[in-house]
Structure formats: structure tokens, C-alpha cells
TORKOL-4160 file (C-alpha; in steps of 0.2 Angstrom, whole numbers, padded with zeros to 4 digits, m for minus):
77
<pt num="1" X="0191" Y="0144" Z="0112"/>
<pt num="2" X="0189" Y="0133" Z="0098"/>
<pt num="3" X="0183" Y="0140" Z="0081"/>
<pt num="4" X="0171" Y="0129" Z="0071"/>
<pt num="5" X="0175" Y="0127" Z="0054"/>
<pt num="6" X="0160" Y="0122" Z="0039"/>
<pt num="7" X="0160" Y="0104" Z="0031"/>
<pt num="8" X="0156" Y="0108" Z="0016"/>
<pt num="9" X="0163" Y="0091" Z="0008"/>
<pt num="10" X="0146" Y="0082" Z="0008"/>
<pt num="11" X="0135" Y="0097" Z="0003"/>
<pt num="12" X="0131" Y="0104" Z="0021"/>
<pt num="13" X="0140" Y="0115" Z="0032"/>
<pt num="14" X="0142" Y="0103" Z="0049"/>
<pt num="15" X="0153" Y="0115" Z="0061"/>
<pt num="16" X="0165" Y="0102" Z="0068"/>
<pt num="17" X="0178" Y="0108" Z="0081"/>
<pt num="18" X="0196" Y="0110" Z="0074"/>
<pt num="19" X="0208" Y="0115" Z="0087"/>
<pt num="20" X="0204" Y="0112" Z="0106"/>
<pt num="21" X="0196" Y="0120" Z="0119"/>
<pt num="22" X="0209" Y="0134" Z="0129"/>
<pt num="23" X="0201" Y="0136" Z="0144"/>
<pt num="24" X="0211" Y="0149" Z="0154"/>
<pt num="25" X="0211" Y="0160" Z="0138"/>
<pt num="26" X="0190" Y="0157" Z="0139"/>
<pt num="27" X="0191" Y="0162" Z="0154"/>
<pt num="28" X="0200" Y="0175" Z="0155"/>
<pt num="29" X="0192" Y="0186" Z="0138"/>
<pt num="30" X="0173" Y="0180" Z="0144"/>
<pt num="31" X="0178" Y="0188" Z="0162"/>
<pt num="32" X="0185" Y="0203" Z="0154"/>
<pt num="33" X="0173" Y="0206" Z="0142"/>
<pt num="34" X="0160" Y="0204" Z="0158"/>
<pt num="35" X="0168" Y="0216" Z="0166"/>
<pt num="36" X="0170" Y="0202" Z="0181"/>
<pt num="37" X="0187" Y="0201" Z="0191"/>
<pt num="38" X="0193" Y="0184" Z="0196"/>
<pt num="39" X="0207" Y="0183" Z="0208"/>
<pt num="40" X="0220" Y="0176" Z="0206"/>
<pt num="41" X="0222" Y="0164" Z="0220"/>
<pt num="42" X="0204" Y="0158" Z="0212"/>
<pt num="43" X="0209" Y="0159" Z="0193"/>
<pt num="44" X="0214" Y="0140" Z="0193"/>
<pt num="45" X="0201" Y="0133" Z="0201"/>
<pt num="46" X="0187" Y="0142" Z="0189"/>
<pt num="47" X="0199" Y="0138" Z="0173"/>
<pt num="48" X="0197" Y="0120" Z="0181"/>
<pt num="49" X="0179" Y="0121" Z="0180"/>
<pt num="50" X="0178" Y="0126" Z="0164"/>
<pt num="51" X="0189" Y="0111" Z="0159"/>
<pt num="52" X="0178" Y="0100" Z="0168"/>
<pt num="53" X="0161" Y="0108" Z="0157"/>
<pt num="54" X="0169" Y="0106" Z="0140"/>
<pt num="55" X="0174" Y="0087" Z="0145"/>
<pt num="56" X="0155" Y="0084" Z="0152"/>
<pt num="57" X="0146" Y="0094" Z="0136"/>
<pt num="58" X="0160" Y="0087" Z="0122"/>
<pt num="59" X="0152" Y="0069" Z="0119"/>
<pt num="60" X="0135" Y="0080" Z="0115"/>
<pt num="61" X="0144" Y="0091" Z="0104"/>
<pt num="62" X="0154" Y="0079" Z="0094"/>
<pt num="63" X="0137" Y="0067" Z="0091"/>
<pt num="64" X="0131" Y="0066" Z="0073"/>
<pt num="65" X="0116" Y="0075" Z="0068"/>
<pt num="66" X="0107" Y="0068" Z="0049"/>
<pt num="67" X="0103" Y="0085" Z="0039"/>
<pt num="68" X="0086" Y="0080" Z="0039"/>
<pt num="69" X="0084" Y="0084" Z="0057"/>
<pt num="70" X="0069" Y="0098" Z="0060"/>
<pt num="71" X="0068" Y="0106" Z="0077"/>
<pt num="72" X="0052" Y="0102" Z="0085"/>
<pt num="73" X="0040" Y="0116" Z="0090"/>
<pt num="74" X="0036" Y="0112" Z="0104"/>
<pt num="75" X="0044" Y="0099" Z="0118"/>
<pt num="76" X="0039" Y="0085" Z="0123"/>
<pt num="77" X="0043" Y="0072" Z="0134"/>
């Protein structure tokens, strides 16, 4: 899994991704440490999956936030 490193060149500390995502090892730990047995003849097919998730979710991750962003309290659309 990747491990997020602060930017602290501008002032703030903006995570940004510094090595790239190992989805079999992801899978892997997160099963073991949920105590979850994967098959092996299944392994593939779900490190796969995960592939797939970090290639859908990455766009959202690597767009720019300003440091003046506030959460909002409540949603709405």
C-alpha cells in the first residue's frame, strides 16, 4: 500500500502518494489481519478487483484541494 508522505514545501502538509499501490500485498495483510481466508484459485481475481478500485478511486485522490477548503456541516445537494 502506498504511504503518503506530507508537502510541506508550500507551508501545508498535502499527503500525495509516493510509490504505487501493491494490490496483492493489500490484499493479502487486509485479509490476514481480518482474519478472512481467500482461496487461492480466488486470490487473483479479488487482487484484480482491487486493482480495478484503486484505478476507478485514483483520479479523486490525486485532484487538488486549495487549503482553504472547510468541510461543510451538513450536505446538500
Amino acid at each position: 500500500m502506498a504511504t503518503p508522505s506530507p508537502d510541506i514545501s508550500s507551508g501545508n502538509l498535502i499527503s500525495q502518494q509516493t510509490t504505487s499501490f501493491d494490490a496483492a500485498t493489500y490484499v493479502q495483510q487486509t485479509a490476514q489481519l481480518l482474519n478472512l481466508s481467500i482461496p487461492p484459485e480466488h486470490m487473483a481475481s479479488v487482487v484484480e478487483n482491487f486493482e480495478r478500485i484503486q484505478a476507478v478511486a485514483q483520479p479523486v485522490l490525486d485532484f487538488p484541494l486549495p487549503d482553504t477548503l472547510e468541510a461543510a456541516p451538513r450536505f446538500e445537494p
